[in-house]
RODO-2510 file (C-alpha; in nm, 4 decimals, decimal comma):
residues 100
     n   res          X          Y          Z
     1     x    -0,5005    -1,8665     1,4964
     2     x    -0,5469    -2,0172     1,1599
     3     x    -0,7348    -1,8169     0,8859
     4     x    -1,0560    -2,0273     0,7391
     5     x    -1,1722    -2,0248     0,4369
     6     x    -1,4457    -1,8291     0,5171
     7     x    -1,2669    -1,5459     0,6281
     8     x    -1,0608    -1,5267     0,3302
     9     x    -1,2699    -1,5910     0,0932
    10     x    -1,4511    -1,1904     0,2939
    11     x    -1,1696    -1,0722     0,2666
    12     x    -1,1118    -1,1129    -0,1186
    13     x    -1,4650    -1,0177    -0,1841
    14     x    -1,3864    -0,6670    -0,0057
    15     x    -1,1039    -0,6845    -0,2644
    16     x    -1,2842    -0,7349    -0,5567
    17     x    -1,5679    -0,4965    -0,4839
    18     x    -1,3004    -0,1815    -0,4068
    19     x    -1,1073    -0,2730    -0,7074
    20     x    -1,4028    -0,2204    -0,9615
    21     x    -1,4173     0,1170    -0,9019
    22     x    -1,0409     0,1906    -0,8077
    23     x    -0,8522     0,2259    -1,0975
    24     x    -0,4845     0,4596    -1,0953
    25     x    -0,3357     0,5821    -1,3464
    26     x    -0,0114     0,7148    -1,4466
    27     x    -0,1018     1,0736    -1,3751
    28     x    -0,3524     0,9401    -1,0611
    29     x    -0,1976     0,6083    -0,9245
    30     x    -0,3387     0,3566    -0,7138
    31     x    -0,1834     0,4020    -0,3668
    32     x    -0,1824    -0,0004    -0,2574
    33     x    -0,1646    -0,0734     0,1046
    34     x    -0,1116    -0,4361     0,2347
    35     x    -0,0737    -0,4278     0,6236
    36     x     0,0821    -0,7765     0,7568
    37     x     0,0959    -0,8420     1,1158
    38     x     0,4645    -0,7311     1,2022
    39     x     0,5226    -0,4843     0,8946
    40     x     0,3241    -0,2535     0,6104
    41     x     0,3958    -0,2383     0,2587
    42     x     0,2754     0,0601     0,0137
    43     x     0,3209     0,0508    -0,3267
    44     x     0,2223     0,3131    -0,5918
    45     x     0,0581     0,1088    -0,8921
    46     x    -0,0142     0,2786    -1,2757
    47     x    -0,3062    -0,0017    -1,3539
    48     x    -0,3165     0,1066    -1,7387
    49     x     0,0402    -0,0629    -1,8003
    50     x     0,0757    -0,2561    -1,4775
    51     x     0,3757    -0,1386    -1,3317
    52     x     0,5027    -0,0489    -1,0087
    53     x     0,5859     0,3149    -0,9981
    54     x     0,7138     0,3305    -0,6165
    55     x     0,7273     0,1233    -0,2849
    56     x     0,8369     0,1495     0,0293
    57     x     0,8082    -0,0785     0,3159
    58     x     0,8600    -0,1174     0,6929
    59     x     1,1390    -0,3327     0,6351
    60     x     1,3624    -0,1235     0,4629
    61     x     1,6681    -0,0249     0,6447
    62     x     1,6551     0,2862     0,7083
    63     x     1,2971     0,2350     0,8532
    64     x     1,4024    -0,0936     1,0839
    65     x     1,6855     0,1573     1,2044
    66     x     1,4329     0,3522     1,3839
    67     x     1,2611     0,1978     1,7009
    68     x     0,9533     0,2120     1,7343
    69     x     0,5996     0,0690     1,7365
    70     x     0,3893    -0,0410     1,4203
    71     x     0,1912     0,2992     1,4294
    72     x     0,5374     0,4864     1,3510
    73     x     0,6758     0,2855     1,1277
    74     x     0,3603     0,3193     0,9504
    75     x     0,3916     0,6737     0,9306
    76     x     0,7467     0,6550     0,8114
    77     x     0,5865     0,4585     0,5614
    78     x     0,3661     0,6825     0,4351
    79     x     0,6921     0,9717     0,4195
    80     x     0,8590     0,7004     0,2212
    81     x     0,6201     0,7110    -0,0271
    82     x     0,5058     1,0152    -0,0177
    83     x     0,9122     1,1443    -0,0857
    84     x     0,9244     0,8553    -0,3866
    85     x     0,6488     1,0156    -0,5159
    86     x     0,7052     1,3326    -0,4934
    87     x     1,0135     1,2761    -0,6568
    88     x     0,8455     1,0707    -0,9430
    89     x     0,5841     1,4216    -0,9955
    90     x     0,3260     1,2677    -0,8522
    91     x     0,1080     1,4956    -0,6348
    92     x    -0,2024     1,2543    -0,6101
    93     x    -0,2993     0,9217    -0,5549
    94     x    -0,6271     0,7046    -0,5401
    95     x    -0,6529     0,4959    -0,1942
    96     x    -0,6872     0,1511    -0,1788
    97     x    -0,7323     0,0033     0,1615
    98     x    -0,7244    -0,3416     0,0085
    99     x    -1,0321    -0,5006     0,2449
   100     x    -0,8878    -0,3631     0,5452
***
């Protein structure tokens, strides 16, 4: 099934509205979620400079290794991260669900 227009153009308006008052930092940075239909992506985003800090993916290998259905590798996911930014000295992070 096709996307429209008009359910896109919800979609990015649920974007733009969480996005005015989510802001990360370097200190605090936006945790970025973008679920697709086979995999998830996270990315941990400082939005003073613009930079990617961290990212991890269902489609790294060490993820697609593991069998399993999208709920785990979601969850491995979110240890990915959570390692990369643990590892970075990062101990908190701002959500953002993206319009999901």
């Amino acid at each position: 099934m096709a996307k429209t227009a008009k359910t896109v153009l919800r979609r990015q308006k649920l974007r733009w509205r969480i996005r005015k008052k989510v802001n990360g930092t370097a200190i605090r940075p936006r945790l970025s979620v973008f679920r697709s239909n086979k995999d998830i992506y996270a990315q941990l985003i400082d939005d003073a400079t613009g930079t990617t800090l961290a990212a991890a993916n269902s489609r790294q290998k060490d993820i697609v290794a593991i069998a399993g259905n999208k709920t785990e590798k979601a969850a491995l996911v979110g240890k990915a991260i959570a390692q990369k930014a643990i590892a970075l000295g990062i101990n908190a992070c701002i959500f953002d669900r993206g319009g999901y």
